[in-house]
C-alpha positions as CSV (number, residue, x, y, z in Angstrom):
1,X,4.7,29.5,-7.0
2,X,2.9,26.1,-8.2
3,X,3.0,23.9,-5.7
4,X,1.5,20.4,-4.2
5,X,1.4,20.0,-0.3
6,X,0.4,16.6,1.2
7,X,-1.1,16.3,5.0
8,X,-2.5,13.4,6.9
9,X,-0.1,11.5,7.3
10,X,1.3,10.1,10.9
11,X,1.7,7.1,13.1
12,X,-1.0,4.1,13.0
13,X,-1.4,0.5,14.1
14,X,-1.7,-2.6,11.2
15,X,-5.3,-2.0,10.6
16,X,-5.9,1.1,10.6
17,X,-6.6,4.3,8.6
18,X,-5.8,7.2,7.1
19,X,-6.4,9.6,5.1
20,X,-3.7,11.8,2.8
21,X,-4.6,15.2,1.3
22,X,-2.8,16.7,-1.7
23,X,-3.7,20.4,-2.0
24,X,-2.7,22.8,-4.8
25,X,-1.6,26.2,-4.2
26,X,-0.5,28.3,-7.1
27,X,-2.9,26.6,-9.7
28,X,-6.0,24.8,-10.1
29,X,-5.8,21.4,-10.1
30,X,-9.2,20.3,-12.0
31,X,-7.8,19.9,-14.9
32,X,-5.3,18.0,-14.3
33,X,-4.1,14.1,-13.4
34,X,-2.7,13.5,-9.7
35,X,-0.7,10.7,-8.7
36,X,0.1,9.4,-5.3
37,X,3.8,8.1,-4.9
38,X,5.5,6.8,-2.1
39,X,9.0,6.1,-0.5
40,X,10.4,4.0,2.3
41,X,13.5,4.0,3.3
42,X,16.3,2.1,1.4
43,X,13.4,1.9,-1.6
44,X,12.9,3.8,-4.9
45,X,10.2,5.7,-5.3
46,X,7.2,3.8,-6.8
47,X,3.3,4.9,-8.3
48,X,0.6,4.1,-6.2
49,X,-3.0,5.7,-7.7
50,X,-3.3,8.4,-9.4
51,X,-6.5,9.9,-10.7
52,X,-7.7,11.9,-13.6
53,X,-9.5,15.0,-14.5
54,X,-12.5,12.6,-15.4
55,X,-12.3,11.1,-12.1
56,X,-10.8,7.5,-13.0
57,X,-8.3,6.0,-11.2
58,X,-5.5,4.1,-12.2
59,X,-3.6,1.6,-9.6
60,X,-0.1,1.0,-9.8
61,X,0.7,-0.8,-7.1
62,X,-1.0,-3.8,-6.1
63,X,0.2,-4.4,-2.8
64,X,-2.5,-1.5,-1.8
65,X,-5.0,-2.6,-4.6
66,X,-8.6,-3.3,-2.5
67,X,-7.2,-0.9,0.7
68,X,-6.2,2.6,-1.0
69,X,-8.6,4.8,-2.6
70,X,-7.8,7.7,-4.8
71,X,-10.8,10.8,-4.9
72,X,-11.1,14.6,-5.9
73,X,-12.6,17.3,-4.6
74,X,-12.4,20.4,-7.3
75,X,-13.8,22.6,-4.9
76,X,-11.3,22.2,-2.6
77,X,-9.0,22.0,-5.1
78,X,-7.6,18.5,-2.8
79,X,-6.9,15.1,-4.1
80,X,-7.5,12.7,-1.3
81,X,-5.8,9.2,-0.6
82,X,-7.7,7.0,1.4
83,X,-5.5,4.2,2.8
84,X,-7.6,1.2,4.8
85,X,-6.1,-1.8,6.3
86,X,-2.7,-0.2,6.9
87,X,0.2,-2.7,7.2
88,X,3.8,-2.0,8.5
89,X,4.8,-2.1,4.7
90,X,3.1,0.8,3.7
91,X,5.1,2.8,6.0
92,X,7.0,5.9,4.0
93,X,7.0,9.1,2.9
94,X,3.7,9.8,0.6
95,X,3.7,12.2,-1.7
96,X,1.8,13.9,-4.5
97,X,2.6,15.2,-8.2
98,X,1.0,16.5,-11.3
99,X,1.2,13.6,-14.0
100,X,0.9,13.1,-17.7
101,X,-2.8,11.5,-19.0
102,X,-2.6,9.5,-21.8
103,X,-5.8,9.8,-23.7
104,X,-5.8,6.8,-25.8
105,X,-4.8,4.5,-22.6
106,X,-6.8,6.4,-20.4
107,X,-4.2,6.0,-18.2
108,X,-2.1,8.2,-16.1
109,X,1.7,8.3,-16.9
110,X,3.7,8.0,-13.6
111,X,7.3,9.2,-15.6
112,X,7.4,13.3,-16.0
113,X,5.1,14.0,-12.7
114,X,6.2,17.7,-11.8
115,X,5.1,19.9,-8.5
116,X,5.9,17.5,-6.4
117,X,4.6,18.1,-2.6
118,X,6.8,17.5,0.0
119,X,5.8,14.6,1.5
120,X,3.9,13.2,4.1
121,X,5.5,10.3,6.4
122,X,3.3,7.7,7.3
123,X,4.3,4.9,9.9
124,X,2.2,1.7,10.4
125,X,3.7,-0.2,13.4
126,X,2.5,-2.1,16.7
């Protein structure tokens, strides 16, 4: 079965770091755009990077814009979210999905993503 599943997350102080993995099982993910989304509670769901096949990255949040970093590793068939200078408002559930890429943008579209992971909770608190 296609499928995304997210690790990494867990419990850190403002400041710190982490680092989220999005693994595909059931497909190979090189060819296709990844997006990071994330919950917390009482909140919808918004976009927060997602990356193309080509490697470029698209921020849609900019409340992580300078601390989150979206990469790829088709080897390991991962797509990695590296979050830096964690706040308490980045705490939620983090997942992962396959998105549409729109060519002529360049630009992943964050409506439609499909094998969706799980989710991975990450807490940011003193």
């Amino acid at each position: 079965q296609l499928q995304l599943v997210e690790s990494g997350g867990g419990l850190v102080q403002p400041g710190g770091s982490l680092r989220l993995s999005c693994a595909a099982s059931g497909f190979t993910l090189d060819r296709d755009a990844i997006g990071w989304f994330r919950q917390a509670p009482g909140k919808e769901r918004e976009g927060v990077l997602c990356i193309s096949s080509s490697g470029s990255s698209t921020n849609y949040a900019d409340s992580v814009k300078g601390r989150f970093t979206i990469s790829r590793d088709n080897a390991k068939n991962t797509v990695y979210l590296q979050m830096n200078n964690l706040k308490p408002e980045d705490t939620a559930v983090y997942y992962c999905a396959v998105v549409p890429f729109q060519s002529v943008s360049a630009q992943c579209i964050m409506t439609g993503a499909k094998y969706w992971g799980q989710g991975t909770q990450v807490t940011v608190s003193s």
